[in-house]
C-alpha positions as a printed Julia matrix, in Angstrom:
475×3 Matrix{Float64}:
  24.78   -7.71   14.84
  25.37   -9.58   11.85
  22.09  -11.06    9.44
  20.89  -13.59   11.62
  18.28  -13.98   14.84
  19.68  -12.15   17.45
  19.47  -14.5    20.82
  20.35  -12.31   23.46
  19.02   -9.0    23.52
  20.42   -8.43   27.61
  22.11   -5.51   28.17
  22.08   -3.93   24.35
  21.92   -0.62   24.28
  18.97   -0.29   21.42
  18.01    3.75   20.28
  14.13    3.49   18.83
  14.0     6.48   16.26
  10.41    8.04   16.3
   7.54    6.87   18.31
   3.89    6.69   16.94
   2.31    3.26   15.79
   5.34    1.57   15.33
   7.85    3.22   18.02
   6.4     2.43   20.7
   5.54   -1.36   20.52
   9.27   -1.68   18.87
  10.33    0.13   22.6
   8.14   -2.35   24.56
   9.14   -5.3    22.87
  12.9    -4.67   22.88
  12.4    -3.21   26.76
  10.85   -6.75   27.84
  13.73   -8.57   26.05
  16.11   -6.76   28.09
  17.53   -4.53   26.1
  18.65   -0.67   27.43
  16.02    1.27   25.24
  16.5     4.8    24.56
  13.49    6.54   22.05
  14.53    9.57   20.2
  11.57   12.14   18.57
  11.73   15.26   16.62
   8.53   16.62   17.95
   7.68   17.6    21.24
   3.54   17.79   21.77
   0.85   16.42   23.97
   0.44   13.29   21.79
   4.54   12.22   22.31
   4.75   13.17   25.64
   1.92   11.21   26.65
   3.35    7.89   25.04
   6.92    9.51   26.79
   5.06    9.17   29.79
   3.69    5.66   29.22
   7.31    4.17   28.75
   9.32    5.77   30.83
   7.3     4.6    33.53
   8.05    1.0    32.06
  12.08    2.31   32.45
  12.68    3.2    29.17
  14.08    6.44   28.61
  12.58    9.02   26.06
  14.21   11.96   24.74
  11.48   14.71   23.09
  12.52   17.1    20.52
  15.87   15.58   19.97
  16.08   13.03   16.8
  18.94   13.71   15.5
  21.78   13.33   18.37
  22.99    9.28   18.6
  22.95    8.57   22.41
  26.44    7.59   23.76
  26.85    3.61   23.3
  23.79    3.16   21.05
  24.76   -0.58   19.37
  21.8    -0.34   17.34
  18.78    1.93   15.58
  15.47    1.17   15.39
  13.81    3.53   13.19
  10.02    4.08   12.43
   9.81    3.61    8.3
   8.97    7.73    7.77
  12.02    8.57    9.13
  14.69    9.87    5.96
  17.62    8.42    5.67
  19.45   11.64    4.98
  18.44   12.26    8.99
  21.71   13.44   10.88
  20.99   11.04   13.09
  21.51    8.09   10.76
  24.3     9.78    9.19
  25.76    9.62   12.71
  24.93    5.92   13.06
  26.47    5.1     9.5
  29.79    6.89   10.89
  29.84    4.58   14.05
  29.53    1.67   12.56
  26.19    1.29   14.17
  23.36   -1.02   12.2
  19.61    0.64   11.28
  16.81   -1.87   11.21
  13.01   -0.98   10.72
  10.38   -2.15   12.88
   9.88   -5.35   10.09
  13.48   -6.03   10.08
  13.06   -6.1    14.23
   9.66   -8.81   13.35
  11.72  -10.67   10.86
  14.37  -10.53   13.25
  12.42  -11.6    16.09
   9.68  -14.83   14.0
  10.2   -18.16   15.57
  11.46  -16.76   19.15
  10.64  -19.22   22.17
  10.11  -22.4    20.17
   7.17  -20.52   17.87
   6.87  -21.8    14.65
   7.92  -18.63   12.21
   4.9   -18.48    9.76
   6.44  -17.92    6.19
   5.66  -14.21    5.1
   3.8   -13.55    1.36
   4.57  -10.08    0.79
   3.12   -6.96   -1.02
   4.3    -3.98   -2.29
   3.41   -1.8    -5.29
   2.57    2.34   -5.98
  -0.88    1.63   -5.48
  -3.16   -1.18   -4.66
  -1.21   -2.77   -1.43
  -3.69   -2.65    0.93
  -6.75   -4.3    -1.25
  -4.68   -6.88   -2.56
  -2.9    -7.7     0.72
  -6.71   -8.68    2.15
  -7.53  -10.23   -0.57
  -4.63  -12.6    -0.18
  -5.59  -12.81    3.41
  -9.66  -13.67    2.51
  -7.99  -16.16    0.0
  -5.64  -17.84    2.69
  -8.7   -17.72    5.21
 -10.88  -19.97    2.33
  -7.94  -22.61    2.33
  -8.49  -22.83    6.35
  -5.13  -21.46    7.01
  -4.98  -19.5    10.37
  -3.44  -15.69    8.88
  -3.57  -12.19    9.06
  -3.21   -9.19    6.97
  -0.49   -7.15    8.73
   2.16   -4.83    8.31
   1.77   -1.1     6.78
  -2.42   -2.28    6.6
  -1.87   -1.11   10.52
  -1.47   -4.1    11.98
   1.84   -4.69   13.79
   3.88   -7.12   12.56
   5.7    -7.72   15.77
   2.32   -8.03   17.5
   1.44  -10.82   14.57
   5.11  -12.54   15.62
   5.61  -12.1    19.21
   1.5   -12.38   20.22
  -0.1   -15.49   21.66
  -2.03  -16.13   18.24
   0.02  -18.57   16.01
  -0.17  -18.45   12.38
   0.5   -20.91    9.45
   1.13  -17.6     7.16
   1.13  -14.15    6.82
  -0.38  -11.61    4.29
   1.76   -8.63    4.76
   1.54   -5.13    3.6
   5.09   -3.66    2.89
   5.6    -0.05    1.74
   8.78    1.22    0.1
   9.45    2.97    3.52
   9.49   -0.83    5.32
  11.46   -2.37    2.63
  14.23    0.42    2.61
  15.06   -0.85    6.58
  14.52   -4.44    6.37
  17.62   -5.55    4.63
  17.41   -9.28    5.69
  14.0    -9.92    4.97
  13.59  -12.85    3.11
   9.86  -14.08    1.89
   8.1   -17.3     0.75
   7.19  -15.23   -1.89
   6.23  -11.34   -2.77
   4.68   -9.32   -5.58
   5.16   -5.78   -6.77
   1.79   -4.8    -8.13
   3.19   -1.57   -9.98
   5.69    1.11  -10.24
   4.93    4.99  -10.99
   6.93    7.78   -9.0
   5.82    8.84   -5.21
   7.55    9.45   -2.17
  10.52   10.77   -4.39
  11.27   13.35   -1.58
  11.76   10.59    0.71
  13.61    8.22   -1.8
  15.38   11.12   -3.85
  15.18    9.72   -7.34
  12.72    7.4    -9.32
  15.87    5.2    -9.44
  16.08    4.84   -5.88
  12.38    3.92   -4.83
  12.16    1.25   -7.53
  15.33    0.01   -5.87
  13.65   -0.27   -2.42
  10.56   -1.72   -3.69
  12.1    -4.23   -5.35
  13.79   -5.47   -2.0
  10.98   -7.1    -1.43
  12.27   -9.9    -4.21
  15.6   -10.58   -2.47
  15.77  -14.13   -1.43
  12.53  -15.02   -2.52
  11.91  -19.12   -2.13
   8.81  -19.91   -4.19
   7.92  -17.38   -6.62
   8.16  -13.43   -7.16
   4.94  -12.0    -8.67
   4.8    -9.28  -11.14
   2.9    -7.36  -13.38
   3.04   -8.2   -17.29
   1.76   -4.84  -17.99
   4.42   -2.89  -15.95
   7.86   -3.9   -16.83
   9.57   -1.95  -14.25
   8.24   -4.93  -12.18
   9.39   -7.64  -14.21
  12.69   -5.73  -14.11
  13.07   -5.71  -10.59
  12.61   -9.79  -11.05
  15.39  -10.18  -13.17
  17.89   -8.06  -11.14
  16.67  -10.17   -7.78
  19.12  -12.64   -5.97
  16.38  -15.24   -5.25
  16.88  -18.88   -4.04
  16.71  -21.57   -6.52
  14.24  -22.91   -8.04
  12.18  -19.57   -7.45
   9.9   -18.76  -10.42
   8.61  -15.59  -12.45
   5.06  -15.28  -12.09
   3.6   -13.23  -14.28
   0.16  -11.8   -13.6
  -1.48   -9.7   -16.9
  -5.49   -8.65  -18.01
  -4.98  -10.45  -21.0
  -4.96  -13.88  -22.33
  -2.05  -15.82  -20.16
   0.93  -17.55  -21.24
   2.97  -20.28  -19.35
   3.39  -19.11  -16.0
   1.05  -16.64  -15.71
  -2.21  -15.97  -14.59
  -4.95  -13.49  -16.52
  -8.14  -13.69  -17.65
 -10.0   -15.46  -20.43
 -13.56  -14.52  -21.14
 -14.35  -13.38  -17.71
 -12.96  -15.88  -16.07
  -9.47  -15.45  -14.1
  -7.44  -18.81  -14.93
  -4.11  -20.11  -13.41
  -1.16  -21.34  -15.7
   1.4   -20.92  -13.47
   0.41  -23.79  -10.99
  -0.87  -26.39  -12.85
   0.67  -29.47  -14.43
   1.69  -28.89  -17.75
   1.68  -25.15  -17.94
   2.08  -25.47  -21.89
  -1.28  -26.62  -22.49
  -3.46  -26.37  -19.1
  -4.97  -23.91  -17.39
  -6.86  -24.13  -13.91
 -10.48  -21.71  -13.49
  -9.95  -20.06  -10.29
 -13.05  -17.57  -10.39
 -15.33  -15.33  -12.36
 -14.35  -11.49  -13.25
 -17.99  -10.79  -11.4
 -16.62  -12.71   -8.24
 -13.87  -10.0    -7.9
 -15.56   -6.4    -5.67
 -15.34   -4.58   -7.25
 -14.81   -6.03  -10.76
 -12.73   -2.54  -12.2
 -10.02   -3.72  -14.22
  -7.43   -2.46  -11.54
  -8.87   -4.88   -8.82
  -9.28   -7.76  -10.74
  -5.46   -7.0   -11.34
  -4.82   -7.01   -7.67
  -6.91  -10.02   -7.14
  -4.93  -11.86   -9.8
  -1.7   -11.09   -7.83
  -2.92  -11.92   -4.22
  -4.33  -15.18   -6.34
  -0.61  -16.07   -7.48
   0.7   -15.33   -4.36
  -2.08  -17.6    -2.61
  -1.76  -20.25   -5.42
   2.7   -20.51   -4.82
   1.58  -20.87   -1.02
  -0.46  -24.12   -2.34
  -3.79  -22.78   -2.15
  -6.31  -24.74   -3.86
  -8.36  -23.19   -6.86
 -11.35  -23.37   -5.24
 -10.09  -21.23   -2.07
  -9.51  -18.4    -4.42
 -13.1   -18.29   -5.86
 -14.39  -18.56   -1.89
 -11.63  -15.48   -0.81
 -12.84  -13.37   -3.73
 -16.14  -13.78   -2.8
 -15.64  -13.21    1.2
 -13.73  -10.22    0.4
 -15.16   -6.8     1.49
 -12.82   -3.49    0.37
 -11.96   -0.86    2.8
 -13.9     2.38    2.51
 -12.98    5.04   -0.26
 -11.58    2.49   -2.53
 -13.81    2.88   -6.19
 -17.12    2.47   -3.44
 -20.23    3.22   -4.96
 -22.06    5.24   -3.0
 -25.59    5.63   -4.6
 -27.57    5.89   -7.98
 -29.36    9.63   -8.01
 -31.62   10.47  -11.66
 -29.53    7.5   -13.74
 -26.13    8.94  -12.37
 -24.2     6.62  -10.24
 -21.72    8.14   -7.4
 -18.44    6.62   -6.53
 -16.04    7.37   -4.0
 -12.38    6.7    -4.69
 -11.25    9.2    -2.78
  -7.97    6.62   -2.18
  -6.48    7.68   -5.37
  -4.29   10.42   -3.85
  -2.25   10.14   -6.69
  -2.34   10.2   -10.44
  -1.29    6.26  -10.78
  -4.38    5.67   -9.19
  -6.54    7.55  -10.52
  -5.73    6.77  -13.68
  -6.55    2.91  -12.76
  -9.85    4.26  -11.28
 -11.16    6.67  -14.42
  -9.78    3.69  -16.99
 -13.35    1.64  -15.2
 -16.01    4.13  -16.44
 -16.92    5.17  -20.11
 -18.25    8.51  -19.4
 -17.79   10.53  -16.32
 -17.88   13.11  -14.44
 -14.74   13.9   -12.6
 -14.13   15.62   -9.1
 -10.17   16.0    -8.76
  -7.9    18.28   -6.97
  -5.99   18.67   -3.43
  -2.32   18.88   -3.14
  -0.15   17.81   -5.57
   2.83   16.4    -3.94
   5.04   17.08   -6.94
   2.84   15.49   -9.44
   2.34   16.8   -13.05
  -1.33   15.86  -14.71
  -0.6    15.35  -18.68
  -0.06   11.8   -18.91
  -3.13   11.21  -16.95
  -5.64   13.58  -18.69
  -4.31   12.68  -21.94
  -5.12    9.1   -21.33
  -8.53   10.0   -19.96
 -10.14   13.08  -22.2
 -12.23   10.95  -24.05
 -13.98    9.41  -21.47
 -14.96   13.01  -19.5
 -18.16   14.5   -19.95
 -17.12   17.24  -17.19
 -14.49   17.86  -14.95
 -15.09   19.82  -11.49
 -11.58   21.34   -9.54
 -11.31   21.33   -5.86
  -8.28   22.14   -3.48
  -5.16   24.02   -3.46
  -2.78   22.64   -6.41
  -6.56   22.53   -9.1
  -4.35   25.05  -11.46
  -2.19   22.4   -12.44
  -4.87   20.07  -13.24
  -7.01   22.45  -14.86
  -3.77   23.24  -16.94
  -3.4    19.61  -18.24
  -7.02   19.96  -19.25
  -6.86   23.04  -21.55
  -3.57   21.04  -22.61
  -5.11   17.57  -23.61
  -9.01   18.02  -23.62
 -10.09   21.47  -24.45
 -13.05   20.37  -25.46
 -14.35   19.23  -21.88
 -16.46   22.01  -19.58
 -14.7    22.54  -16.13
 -15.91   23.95  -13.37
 -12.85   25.89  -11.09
 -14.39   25.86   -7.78
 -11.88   28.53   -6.33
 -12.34   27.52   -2.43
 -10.66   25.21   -0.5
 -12.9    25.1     2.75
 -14.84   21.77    3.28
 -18.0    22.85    2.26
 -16.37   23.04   -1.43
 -17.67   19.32   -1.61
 -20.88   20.09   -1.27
 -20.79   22.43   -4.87
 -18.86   20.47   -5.93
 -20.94   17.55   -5.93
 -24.08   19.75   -7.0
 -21.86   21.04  -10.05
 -20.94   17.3   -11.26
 -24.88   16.25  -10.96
 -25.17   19.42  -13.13
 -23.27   18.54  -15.59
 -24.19   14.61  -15.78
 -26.23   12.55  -17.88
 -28.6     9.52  -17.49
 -25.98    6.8   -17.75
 -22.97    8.46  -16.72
 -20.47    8.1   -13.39
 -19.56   11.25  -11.19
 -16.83    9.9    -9.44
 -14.41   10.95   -6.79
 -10.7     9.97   -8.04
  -8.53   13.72   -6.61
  -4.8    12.12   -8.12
  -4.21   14.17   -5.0
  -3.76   14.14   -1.13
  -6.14   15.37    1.09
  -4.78   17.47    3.78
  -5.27   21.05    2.05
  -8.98   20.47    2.94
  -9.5    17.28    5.03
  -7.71   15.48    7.56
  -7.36   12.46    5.67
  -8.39   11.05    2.37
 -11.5     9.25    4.59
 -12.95   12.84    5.55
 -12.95   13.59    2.01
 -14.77   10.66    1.21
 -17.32   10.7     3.84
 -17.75   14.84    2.9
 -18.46   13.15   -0.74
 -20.65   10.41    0.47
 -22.64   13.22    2.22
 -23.1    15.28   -0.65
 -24.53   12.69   -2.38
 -27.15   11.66   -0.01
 -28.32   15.36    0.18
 -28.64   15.23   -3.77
 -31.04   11.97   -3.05
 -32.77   13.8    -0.18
């Protein structure tokens, strides 16, 4: 089907792999473009059969429990991001001949259909941080009076945000590595990657091969790819980027900037990227205190959405009104309540220990509630770097060994409590144990460098069970 807009959708015969929140709108878009749609899925339960049920009475046919079997005549995939590409049913397409797309390739694909303008994308990706900086480019854009949205992997469908009646100058858009790995012609205005430190290797297979995706986001870049001074993996991925020219480095760092960056000079976050005479100006975008909240890992996140907003044209003075505006999503370094001089925060978020690691770097001395499942991860680097700012470390979840095994490792010294339970009333102690062994002044905060789902649904449950705990404390 080539790299280009595809016109004429009549008659292809289009297999959707996976349904679930992006399946299913790629099925109903591609069925009212007149396409023959057939959806593959692996599982088989009341959840799939009910969206079965909901397009196949739109004509589209659904096959349960059978992903990995290429229909007969299939002229192109459609894959939701999770799916591996080791699946035997790509490995089947790939022997055909037959193209995968994900459901952002199908959006880029699809901008600009029926005479709609086709709003430039600003893109971001990164290990950690995607989300927060992705609406903070969005509260920025919102300040210049630019109709946008934050969309993508936030959970808001990019082909809705393309193909809906809304029309938008620009788009903020969320990309994980997942995306990026099946959207081979995407080409942005302009796209940071906030960071790089390993996850999803089981997906991805090798360090090598997720930094690779992530850095997709570069390719073909117009106006500027945005990375971080302090991770050169990032600036790496710049360099090895075919980008249009003219397309500039934009560096974004903590420190003091150079030319064509953007940091921060005695609390204030300043622009010398786009200003005249980058040698010797800088522009005053906003205050540290204007960032929420001001931890050193979101004022690096709103430095990036800023450089993204700022190669878009944004004026300074939309950046300091978007910071401002900006609220962050629950479980993201929240403080939850003051209780005897100890403040509680919830970043329950940090399921991993890149993350965390950002979130414990924001507090001199703390008390520390980690644990959950591991996915893989080892714990030194990230208790070495944070022993001397732990008063007290309490273990939760199934995978606390390893954790607790870092600690003896790198900060002996600290008292740890093993709470050896994994039901969710374990937050409960635990929180009681960290008040325990706080003092007037200190932080007791929530940062697991783990997932959830050993105890809790989701990271959220874990937070609100945290939040909870903490009230009781203040009862």
């Amino acid at each position: 089907m080539g790299s280009g807009q595809v016109t004429d959708w009549q008659g292809k015969n289009v297999t959707v792999a996976g349904l679930g929140v992006s399946g299913v709108p790629a099925a109903k878009v591609l069925h009212g473009l007149g396409a023959r749609v057939t959806v593959v899925n692996d599982g088989d339960d009341e959840r799939a059969r009910a969206q079965a049920a909901e397009l196949e009475a739109l004509g589209v046919t659904v096959r349960l429990g059978d992903g990995a079997t290429l229909p007969e005549g299939t002229e192109l995939i459609v894959t939701a991001p999770g799916w591996k590409p080791d699946k035997p049913l790509f490995t089947a397409a790939h022997e055909a001949g037959v193209e995968i797309w994900g459901d952002v390739e199908l959006a880029w694909r699809l901008r600009g259909q029926d005479g709609r303008k086709a709003a430039p994308w600003l893109c971001v990706t990164g290990t950690n941080g995607k989300t927060t900086t992705t609406q903070m480019l969005a509260a920025i854009l919102e300040a210049a009076g630019l109709r946008t949205a934050a969309v993508g992997n936030i959970g808001v469908s990019l082909l809705d945000a393309v193909l809906g009646e809304e029309e938008y100058d620009v788009l903020a858009v969320e990309l994980s590595s997942y995306q990026l790995h099946w959207a081979p012609s995407l080409r942005a205005h302009s796209a940071a990657v906030l960071n790089l430190a390993p996850d999803h290797l089981d997906w991805h297979g090798s360090m090598e091969a997720y930094a690779r995706d992530k850095g997709r986001i570069y390719e073909g870049n117009r106006v500027a790819c945005v990375y971080n001074v302090a991770d050169k993996a990032t600036e790496d991925l710049v360099r090895e980027a075919d980008v249009e020219e003219g397309c500039r480095a934009i560096g974004f760092t903590l420190g003091t900037p150079g030319p064509s960056q953007l940091g921060v000079v005695d609390g204030i976050l300043v622009d010398r990227a786009f200003v005249e005479n980058r040698q010797k100006n800088a522009q005053e975008l906003a205050e540290v205190s204007d960032v929420n909240p001001p931890a050193p890992h979101n004022v690096a996140n709103a430095l990036a959405a800023a450089a993204l907003a700022r190669a878009f044209g944004v004026p300074a003075r939309a950046v300091r009104e978007g910071l401002r505006a900006f609220t962050p999503d629950a479980h993201r370094i929240a403080h939850v309540a003051d209780v005897d001089g100890v403040g509680y925060v919830d970043d329950s978020k940090a399921t991993n220990t890149h993350a965390a690691q950002a979130s414990l770097a924001a507090f001199d001395s703390l008390v520390w509630i980690a644990g959950g499942l591991a996915k893989g991860a080892t714990f030194d680097e990230l208790v070495a770097a944070s022993a001397k700012r732990l008063r007290g470390v309490v273990l939760i979840g199934a995978d606390r060994a390893l954790i607790r095994e870092a600690l003896a490792r790198h900060a002996p010294e600290v008292p740890v409590v093993d709470l050896d339970r994994t039901d969710t009333g374990a937050m409960l102690q635990a929180v009681q144990e960290a008040q325990r062994l706080a003092q007037p002044g200190d932080t007791v905060l929530l940062a697991p460098a783990c997932a959830s789902m050993d105890m809790f649904a989701n990271y959220n449950k874990r937070g609100d069970a945290f939040a909870e705990a903490v009230r009781e404390l203040g009862a």
